[in-house]
DRENDO-1510 file (C-alpha; in Angstrom, 1 decimal, always signed):
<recs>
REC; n; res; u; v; w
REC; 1; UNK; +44.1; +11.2; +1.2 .
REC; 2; UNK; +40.6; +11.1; +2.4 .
REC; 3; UNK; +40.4; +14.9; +3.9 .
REC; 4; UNK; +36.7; +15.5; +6.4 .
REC; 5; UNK; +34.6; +18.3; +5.0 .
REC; 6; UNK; +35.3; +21.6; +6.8 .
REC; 7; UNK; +33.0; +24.7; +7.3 .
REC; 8; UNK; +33.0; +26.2; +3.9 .
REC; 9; UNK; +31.8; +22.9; +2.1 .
REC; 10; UNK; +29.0; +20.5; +1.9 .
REC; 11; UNK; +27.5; +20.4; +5.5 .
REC; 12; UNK; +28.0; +23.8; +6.2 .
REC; 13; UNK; +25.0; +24.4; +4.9 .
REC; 14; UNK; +25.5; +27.1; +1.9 .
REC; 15; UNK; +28.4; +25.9; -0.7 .
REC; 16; UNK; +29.0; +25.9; -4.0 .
REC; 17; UNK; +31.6; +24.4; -6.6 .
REC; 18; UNK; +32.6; +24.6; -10.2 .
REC; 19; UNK; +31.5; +22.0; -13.0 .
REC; 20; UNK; +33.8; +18.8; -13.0 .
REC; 21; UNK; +35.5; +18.2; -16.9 .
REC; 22; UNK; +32.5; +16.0; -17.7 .
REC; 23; UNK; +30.0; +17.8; -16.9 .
REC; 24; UNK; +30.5; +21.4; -18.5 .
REC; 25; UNK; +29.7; +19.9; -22.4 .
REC; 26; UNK; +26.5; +19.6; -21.3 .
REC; 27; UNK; +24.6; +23.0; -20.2 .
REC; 28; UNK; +25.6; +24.0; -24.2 .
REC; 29; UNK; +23.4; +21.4; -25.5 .
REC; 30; UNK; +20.5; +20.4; -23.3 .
REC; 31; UNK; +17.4; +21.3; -25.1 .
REC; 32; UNK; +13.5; +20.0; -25.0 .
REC; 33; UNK; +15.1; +16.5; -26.5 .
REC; 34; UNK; +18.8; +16.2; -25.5 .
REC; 35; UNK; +18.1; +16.3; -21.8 .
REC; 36; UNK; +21.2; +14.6; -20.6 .
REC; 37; UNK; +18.8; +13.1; -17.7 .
REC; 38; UNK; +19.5; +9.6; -17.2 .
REC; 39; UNK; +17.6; +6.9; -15.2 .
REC; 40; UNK; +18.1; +4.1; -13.1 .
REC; 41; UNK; +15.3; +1.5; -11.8 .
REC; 42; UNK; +14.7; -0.7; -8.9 .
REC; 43; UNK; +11.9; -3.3; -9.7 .
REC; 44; UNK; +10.5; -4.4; -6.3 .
REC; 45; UNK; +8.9; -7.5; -5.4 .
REC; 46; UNK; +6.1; -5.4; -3.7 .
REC; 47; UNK; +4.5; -2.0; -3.8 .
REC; 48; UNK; +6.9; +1.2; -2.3 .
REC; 49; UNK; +5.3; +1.6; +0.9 .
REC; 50; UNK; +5.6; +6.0; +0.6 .
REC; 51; UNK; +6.4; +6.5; +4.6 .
REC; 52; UNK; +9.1; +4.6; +4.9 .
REC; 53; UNK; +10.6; +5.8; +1.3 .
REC; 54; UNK; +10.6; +9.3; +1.9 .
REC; 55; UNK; +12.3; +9.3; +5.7 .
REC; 56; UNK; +14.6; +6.8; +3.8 .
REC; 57; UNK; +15.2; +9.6; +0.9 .
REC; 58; UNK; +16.0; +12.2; +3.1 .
REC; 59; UNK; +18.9; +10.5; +5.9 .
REC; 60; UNK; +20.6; +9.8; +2.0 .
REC; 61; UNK; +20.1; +13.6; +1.3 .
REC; 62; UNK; +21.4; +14.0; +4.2 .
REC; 63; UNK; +24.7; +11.7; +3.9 .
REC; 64; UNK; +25.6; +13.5; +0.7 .
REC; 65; UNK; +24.3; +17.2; +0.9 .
REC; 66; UNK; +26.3; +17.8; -2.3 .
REC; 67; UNK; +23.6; +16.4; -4.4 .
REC; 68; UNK; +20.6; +19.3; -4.0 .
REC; 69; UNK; +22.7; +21.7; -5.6 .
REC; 70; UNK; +21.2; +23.7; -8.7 .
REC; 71; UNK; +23.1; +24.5; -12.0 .
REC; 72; UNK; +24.3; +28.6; -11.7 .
REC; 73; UNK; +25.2; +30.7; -14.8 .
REC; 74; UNK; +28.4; +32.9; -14.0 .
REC; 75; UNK; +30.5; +35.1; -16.5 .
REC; 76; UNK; +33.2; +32.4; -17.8 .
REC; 77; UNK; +31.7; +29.4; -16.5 .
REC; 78; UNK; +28.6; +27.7; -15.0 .
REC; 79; UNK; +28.7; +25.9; -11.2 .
REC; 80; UNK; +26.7; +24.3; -8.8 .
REC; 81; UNK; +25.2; +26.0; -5.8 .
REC; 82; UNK; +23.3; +24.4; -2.6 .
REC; 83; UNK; +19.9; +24.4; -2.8 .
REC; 84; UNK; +17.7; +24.3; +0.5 .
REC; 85; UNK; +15.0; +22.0; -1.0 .
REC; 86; UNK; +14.3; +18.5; -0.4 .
REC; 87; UNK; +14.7; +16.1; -3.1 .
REC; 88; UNK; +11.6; +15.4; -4.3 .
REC; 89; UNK; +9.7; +12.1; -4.2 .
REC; 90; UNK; +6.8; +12.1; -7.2 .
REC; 91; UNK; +4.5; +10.0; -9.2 .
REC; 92; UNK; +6.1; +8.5; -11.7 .
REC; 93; UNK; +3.1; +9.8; -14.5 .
REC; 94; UNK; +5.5; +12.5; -16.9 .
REC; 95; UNK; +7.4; +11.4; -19.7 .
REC; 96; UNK; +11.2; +10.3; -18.1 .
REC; 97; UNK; +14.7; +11.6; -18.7 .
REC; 98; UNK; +13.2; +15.3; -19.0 .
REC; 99; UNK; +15.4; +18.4; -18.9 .
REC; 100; UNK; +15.5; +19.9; -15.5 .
REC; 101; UNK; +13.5; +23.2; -15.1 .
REC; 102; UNK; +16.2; +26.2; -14.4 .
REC; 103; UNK; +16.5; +26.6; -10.8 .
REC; 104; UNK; +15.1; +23.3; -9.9 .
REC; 105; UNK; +17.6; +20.1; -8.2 .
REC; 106; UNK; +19.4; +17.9; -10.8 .
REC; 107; UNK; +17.8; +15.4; -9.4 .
REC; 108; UNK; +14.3; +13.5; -8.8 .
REC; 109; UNK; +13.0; +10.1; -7.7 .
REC; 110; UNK; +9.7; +8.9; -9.8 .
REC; 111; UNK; +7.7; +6.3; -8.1 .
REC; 112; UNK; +5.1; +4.2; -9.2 .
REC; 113; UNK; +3.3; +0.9; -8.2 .
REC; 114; UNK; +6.5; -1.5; -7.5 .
REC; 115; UNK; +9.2; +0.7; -9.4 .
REC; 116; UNK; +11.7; +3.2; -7.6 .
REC; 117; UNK; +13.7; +5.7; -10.2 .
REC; 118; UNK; +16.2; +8.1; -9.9 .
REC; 119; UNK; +16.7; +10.2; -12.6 .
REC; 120; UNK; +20.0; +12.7; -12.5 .
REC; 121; UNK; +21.8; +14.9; -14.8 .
REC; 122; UNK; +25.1; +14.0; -15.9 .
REC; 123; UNK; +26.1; +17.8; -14.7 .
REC; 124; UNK; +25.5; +16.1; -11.5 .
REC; 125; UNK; +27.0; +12.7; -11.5 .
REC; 126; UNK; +27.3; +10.3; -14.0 .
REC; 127; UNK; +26.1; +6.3; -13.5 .
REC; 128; UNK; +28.2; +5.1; -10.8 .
REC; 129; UNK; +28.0; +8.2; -9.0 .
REC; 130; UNK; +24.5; +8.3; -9.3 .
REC; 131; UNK; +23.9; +4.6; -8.1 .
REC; 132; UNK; +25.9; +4.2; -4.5 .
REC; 133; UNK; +23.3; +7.3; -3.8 .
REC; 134; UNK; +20.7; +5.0; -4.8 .
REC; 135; UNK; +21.8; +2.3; -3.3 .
REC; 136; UNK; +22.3; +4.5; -0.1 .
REC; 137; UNK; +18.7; +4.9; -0.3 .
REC; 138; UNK; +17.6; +1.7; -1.2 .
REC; 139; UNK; +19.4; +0.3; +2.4 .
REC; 140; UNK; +17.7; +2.8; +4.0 .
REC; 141; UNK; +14.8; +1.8; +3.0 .
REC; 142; UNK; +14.8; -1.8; +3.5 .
REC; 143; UNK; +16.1; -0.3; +7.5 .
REC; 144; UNK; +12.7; +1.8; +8.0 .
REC; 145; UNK; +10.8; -1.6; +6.5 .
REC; 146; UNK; +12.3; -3.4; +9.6 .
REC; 147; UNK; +15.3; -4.9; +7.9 .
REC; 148; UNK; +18.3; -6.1; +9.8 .
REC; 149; UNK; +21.2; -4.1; +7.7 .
REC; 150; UNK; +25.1; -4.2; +8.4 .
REC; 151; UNK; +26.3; -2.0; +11.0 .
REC; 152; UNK; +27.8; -0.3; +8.3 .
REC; 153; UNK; +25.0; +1.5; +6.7 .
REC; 154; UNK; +23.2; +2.7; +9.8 .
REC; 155; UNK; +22.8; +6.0; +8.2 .
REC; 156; UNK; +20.8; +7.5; +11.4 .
REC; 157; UNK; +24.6; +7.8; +13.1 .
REC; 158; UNK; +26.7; +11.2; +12.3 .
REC; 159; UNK; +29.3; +10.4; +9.3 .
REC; 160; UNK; +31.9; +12.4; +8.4 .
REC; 161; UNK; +31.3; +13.7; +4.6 .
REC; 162; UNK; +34.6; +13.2; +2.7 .
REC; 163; UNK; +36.0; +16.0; +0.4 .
REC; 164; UNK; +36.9; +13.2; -2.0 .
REC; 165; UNK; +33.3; +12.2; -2.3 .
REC; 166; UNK; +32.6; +15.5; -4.4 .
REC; 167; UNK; +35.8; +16.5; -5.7 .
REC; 168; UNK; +36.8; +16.8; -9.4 .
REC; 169; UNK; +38.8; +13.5; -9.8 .
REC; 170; UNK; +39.3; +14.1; -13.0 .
REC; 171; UNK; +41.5; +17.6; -12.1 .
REC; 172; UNK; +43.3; +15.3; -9.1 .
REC; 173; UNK; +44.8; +13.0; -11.9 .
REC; 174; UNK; +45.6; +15.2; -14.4 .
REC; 175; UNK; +49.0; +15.3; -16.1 .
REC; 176; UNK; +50.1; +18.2; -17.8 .
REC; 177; UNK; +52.9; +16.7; -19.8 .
REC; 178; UNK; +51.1; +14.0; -21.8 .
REC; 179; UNK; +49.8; +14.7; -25.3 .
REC; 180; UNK; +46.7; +15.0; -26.0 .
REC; 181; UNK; +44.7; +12.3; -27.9 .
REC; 182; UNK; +44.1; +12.2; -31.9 .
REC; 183; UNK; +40.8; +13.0; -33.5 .
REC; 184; UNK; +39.3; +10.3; -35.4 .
REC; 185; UNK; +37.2; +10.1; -38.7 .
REC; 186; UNK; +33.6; +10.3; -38.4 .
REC; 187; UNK; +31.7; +7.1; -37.8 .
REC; 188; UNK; +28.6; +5.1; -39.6 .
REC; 189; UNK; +25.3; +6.7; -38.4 .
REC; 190; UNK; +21.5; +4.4; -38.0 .
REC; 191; UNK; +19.6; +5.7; -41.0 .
REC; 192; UNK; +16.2; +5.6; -39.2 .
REC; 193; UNK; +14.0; +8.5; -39.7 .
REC; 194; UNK; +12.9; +10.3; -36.3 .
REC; 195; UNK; +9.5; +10.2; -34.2 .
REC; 196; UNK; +8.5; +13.8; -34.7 .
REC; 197; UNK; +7.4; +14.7; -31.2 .
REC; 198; UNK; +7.3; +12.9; -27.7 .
REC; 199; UNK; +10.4; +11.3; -29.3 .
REC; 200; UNK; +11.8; +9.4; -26.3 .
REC; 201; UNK; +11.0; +5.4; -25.9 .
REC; 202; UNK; +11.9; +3.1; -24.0 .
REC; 203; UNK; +12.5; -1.4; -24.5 .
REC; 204; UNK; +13.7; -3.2; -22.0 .
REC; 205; UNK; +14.8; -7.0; -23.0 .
REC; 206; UNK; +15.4; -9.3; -19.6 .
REC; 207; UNK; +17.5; -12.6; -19.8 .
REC; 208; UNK; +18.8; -15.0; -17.1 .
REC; 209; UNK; +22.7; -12.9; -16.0 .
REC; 210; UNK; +23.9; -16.7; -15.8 .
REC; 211; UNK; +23.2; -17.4; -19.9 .
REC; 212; UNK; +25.1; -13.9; -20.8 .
REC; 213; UNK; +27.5; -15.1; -18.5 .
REC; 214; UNK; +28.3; -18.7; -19.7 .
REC; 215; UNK; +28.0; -17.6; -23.8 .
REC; 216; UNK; +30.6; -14.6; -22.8 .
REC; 217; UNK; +33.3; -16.6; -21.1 .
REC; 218; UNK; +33.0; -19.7; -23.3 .
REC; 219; UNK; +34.3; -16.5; -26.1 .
REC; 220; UNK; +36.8; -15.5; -23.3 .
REC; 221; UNK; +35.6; -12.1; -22.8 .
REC; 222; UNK; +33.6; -10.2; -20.4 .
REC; 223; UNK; +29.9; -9.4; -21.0 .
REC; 224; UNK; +30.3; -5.9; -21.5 .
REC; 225; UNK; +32.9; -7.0; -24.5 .
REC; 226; UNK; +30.1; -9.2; -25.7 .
REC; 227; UNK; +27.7; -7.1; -25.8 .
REC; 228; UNK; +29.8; -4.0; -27.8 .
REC; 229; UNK; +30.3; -6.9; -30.2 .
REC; 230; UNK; +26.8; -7.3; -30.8 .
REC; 231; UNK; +25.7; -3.8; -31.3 .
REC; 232; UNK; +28.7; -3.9; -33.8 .
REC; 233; UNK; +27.5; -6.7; -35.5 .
REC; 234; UNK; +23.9; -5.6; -35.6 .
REC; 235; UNK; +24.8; -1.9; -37.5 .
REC; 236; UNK; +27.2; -4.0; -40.0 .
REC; 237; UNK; +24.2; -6.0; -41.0 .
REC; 238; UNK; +21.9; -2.8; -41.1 .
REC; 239; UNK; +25.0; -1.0; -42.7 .
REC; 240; UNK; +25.0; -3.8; -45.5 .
REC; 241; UNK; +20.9; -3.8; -45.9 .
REC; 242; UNK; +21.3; -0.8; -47.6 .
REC; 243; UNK; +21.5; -0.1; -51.2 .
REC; 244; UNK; +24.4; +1.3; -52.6 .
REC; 245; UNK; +24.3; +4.9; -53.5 .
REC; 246; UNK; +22.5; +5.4; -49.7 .
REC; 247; UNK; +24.2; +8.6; -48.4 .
REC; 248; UNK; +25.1; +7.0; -45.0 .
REC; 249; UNK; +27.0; +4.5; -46.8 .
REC; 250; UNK; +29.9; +6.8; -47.3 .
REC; 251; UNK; +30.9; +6.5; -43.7 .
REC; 252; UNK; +32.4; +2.6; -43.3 .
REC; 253; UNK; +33.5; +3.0; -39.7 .
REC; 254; UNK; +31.4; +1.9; -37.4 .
REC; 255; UNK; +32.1; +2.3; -33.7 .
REC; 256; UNK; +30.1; +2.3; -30.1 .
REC; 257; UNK; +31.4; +4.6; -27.2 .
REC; 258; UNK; +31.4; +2.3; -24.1 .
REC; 259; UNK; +31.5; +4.4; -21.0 .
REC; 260; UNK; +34.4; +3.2; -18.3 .
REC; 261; UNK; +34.1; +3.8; -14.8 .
REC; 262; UNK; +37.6; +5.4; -13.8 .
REC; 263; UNK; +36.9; +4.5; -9.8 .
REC; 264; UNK; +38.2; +1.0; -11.1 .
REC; 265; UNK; +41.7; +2.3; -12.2 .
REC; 266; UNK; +41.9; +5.2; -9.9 .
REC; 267; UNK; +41.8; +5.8; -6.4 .
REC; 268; UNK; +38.9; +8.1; -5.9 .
REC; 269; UNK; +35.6; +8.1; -3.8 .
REC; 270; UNK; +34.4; +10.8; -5.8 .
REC; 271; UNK; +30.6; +11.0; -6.4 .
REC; 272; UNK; +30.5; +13.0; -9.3 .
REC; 273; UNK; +31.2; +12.5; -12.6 .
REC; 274; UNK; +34.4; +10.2; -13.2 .
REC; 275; UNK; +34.1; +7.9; -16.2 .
REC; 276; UNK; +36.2; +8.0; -19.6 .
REC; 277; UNK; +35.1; +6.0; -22.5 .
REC; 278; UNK; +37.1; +3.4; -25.2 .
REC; 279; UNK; +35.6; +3.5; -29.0 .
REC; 280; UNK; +35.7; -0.2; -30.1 .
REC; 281; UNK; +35.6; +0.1; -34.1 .
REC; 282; UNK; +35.3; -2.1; -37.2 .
REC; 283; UNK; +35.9; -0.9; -40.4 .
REC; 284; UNK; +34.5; -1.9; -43.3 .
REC; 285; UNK; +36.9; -0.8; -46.3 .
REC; 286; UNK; +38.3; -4.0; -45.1 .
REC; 287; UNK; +35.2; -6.3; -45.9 .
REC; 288; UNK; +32.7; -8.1; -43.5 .
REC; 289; UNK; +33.1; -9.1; -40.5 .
REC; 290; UNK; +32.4; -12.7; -38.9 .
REC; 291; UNK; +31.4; -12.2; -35.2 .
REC; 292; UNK; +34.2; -14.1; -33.6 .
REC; 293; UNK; +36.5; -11.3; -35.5 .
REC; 294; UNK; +34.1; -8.6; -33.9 .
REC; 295; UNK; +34.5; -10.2; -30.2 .
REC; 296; UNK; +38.6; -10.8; -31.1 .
REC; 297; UNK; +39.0; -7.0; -32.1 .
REC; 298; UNK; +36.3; -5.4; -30.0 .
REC; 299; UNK; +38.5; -7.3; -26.7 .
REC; 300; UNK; +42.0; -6.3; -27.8 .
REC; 301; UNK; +41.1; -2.4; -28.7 .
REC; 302; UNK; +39.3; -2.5; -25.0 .
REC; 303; UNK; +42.1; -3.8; -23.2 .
REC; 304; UNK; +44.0; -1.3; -25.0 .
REC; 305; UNK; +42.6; +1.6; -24.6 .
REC; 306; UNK; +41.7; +0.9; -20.9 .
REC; 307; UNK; +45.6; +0.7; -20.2 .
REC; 308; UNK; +46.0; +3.8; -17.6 .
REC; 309; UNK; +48.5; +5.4; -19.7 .
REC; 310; UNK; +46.2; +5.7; -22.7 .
REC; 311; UNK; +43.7; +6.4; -19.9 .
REC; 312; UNK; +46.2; +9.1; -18.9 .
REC; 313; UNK; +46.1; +10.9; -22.1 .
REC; 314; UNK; +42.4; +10.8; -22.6 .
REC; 315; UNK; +42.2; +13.1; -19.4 .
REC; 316; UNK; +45.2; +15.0; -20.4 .
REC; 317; UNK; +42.9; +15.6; -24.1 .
REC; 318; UNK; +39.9; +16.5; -21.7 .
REC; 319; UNK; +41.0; +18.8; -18.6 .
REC; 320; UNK; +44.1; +20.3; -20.4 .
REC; 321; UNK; +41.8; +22.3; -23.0 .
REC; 322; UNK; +40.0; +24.1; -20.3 .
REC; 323; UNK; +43.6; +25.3; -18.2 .
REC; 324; UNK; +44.4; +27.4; -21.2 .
REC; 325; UNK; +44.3; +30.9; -20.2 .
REC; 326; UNK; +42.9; +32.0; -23.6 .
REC; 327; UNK; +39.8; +29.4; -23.1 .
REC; 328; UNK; +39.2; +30.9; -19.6 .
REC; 329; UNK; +39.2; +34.2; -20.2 .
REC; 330; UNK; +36.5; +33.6; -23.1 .
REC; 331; UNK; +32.5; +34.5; -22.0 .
REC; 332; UNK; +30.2; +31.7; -21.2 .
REC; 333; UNK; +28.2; +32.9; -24.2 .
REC; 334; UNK; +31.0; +32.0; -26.5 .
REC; 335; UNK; +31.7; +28.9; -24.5 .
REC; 336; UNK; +28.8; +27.4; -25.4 .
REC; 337; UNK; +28.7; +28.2; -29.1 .
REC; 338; UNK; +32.0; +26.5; -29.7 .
REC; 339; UNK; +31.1; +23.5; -27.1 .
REC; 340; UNK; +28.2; +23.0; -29.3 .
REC; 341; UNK; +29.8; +22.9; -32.3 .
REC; 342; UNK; +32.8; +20.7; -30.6 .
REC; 343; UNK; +30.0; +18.5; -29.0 .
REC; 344; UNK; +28.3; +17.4; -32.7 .
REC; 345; UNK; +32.1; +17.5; -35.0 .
REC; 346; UNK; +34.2; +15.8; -32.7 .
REC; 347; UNK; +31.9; +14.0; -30.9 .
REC; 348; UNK; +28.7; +12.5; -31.7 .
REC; 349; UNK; +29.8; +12.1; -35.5 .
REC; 350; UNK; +33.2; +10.1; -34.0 .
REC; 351; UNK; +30.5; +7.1; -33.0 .
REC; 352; UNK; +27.9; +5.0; -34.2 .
REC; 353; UNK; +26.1; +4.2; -30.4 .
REC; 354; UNK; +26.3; +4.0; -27.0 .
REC; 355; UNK; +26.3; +1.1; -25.0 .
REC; 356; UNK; +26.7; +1.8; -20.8 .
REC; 357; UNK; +26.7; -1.1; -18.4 .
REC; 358; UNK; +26.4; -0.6; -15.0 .
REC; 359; UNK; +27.9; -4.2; -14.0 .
REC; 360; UNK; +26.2; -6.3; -11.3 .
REC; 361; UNK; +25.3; -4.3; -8.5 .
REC; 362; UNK; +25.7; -5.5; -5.2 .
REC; 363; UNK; +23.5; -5.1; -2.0 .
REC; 364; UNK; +23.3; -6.4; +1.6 .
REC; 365; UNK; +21.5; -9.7; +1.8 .
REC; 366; UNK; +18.0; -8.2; +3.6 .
REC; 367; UNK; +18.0; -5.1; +0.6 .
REC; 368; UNK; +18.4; -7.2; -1.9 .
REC; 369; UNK; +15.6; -9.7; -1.3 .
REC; 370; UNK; +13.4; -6.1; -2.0 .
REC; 371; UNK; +14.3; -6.0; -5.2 .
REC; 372; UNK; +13.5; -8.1; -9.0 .
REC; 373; UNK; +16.1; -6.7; -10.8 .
REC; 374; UNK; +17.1; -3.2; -11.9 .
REC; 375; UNK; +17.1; -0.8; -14.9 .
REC; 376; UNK; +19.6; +1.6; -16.1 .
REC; 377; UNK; +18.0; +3.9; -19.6 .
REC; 378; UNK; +20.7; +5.7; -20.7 .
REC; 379; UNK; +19.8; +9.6; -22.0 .
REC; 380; UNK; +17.8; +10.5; -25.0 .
REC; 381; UNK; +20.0; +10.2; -27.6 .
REC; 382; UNK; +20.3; +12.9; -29.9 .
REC; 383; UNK; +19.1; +12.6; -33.5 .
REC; 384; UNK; +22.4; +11.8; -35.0 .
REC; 385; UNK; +22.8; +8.5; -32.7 .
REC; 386; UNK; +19.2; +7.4; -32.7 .
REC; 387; UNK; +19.6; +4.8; -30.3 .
REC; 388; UNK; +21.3; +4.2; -27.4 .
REC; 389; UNK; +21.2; +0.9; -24.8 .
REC; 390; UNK; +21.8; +1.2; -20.8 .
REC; 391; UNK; +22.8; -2.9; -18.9 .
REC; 392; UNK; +22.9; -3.1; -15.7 .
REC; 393; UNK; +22.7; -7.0; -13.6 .
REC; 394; UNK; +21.4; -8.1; -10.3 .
REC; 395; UNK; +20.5; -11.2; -8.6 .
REC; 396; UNK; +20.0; -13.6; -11.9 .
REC; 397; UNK; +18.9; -10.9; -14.2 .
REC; 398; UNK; +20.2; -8.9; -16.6 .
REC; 399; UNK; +18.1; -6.0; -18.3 .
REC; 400; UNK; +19.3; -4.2; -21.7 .
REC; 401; UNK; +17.7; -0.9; -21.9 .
REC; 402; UNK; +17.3; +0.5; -25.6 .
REC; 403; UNK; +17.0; +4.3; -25.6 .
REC; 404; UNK; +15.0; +4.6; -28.9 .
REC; 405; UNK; +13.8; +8.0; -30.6 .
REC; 406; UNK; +13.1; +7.1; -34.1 .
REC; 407; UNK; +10.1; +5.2; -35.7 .
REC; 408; UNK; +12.1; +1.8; -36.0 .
REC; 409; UNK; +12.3; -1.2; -33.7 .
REC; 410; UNK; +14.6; -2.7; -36.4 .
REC; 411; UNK; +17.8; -2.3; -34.2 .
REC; 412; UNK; +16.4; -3.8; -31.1 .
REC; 413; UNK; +14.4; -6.6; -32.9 .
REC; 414; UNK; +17.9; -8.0; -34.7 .
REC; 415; UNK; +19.9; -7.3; -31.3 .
REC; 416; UNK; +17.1; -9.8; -29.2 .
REC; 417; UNK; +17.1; -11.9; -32.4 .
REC; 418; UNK; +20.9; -12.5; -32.0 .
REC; 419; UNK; +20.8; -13.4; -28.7 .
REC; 420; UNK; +17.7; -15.8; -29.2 .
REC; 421; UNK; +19.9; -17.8; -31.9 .
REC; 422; UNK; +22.8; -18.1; -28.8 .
REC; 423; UNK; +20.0; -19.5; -27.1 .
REC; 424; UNK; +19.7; -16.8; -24.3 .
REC; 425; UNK; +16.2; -16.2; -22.9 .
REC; 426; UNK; +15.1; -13.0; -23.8 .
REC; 427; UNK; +11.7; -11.4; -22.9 .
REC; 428; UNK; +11.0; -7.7; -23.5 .
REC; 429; UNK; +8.5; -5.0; -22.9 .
REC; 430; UNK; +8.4; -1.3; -24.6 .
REC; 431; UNK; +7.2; +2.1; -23.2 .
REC; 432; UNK; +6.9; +3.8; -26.2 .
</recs>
């Protein structure tokens, strides 16, 4: 039930809350390279006009106070605490996705020439979180260019701040009686040798959203399905370009973590973190794989694993751990050595890559005649994944974003290649 912020939250002024379940993995392993920083990116037909962006920046500050909060260190666990600084508004000349300063907002907005970024921690929010606040201040922007907007997002009128809006969703649907979920074997990782500094790089490969969507359906699956398939498809042919007594040839499961955006199956209007993920898999003790197999399996393991009881469970696995009175009581210190360890073991070596997809996002009519297309680049990955690859669609464009921080194009060339030879339009440009 939607509940109005009272004086001891948000728009008081001075607030603080805990971590959500998603978030608290990630102050033990942030470092120089694993920032957890991710990015999203509005293309604009013309040059940000500064004046209008930054009054626009701060009514969405404004509308959701609970995102200039810094991270806080306390004896058992870390929180977020309100922050009296503005959000800032910079050029967008430093390297992106870099860790947040201690003490700093999780959050900044880079802007250069026609591009608008917002880069957040995922202690913050994760993707969808992260993009309504952008969208909030992409409206507000297109308003103070002299756009008619709906009625609706006339963000100069009081509105009340929901305690669902910042609330840990993932706590509200929590069952206690459901077992937890069963660790799986360790996964098939890209044998690509790392950049040795400035690691992070970025390719972004556009194609016409109406191609992806016509070669996905004709399969019968949705473009998110599609595209697992491919990255699939893509590490079994990299997997099977290597000779035979290569080390990373021991592991013959291959999977990719797809990120799922819980808002979908649950009713929450949280703005936080609130995503799960399903681990499509192949595995090739069985033999090769054709790609219709891929797409076959890759859709029924989905739909699976996206059923809300299995969903259900997942959180269960996730926010039961932490209730245990014997993990509470145990210093921060401690917490983060054995969330580190849990982060690489029964994580990261459970999955071959990441592939997040934002869907299409939707805007009013005026906003959206602003804007080319947009951008979502997923976190560094760390140097077991390699790679990693952000979608997000608007309008008639879709943009794949390849996180990339070894000294090989090889994965991205073969991905683009594929498509190519479906006859999709592809165009790409790197920033590495």
């Amino acid at each position: 039930m939607d509940t109005e912020i009272k004086n001891t939250a948000p728009n008081s002024g001075k607030f603080w809350f805990a971590l959500d379940n998603a978030a608290k993995i990630y102050p033990a392993i942030i470092n120089e390279n694993v920032t957890a920083v991710f990015r999203l990116t509005a293309r604009l037909k013309q040059p940000v006009k500064i004046k209008p962006f930054r009054k626009a920046v701060l009514q969405a500050e404004k509308r959701f106070p609970f995102f200039r909060v810094q991270l806080k260190e306390g004896f058992f666990w870390y929180y977020l605490e309100y922050l009296s600084k503005h959000i800032s508004v910079e050029p967008d000349d430093k390297p992106p996705c870099r860790k947040f300063p201690k003490g700093s907002l999780l959050i900044r907005i880079p802007v250069e020439g026609n591009n608008i970024s917002i880069e957040c921690s995922h202690i913050l929010t994760d993707g969808s979180g992260a993009l309504e606040f952008f969208k909030t201040i992409l409206i507000a922007y297109s308003g103070e260019c002299g756009t008619e907007i709906p009625s609706e997002y006339h963000f100069n009128e009081p509105t009340a701040i929901l305690a669902e809006e910042y609330e840990d969703a993932y706590n509200r649907f929590f069952k206690a009686e459901i077992p937890p979920m069963v660790k799986r074997s360790k996964a098939f990782h890209l044998p690509f040798s790392l950049r040795p500094s400035s690691r992070f790089s970025r390719l972004n490969a556009m194609m016409p959203l109406e191609q992806m969507k016509e070669i996905s359906h004709a399969k019968g699956v949705s473009i998110t399905v599609y595209l697992t398939s491919v990255y699939l498809f893509i590490l079994q042919e990299i997997y099977e370009s290597l000779n035979a007594f290569s080390n990373h040839k021991k592991r013959k499961k291959l999977r990719v973590q797809v990120p799922v955006n819980l808002r979908n199956i649950f009713p929450s209007k949280t703005m936080r973190n609130f995503s799960l993920f399903v681990m499509p898999e192949i595995d090739l003790r069985l033999g090769h794989y054709e790609f219709d197999e891929i797409i076959k399996s890759v859709y029924h393991q989905t739909k699976l694993e996206t059923d809300e009881k299995l969903i259900h469970k997942n959180i269960s696995r996730n926010v039961g751990s932490e209730r245990k009175l014997f993990i509470r009581g145990i210093p921060l210190f401690l917490k983060g050595l054995i969330l580190r360890m849990k982060y690489y073991s029964l994580g990261t070596s459970q999955y071959s890559g990441v592939l997040t997809n934002l869907g299409k996002i939707d805007l009013p009519d005026e906003t959206g005649k602003l804007i080319n297309y947009f951008i979502m680049t997923p976190p560094p990955p760390n140097k077991m994944l390699k790679i990693s690859c952000g979608v997000a669609g608007f309008g008639d464009n879709l943009v794949l974003s390849f996180g990339n921080i070894t000294q090989s194009l090889e994965f991205e060339k073969k991905f683009m290649q594929f498509l190519r030879d479906q006859n999709i339009s592809v165009e790409w440009e790197t920033n590495r």
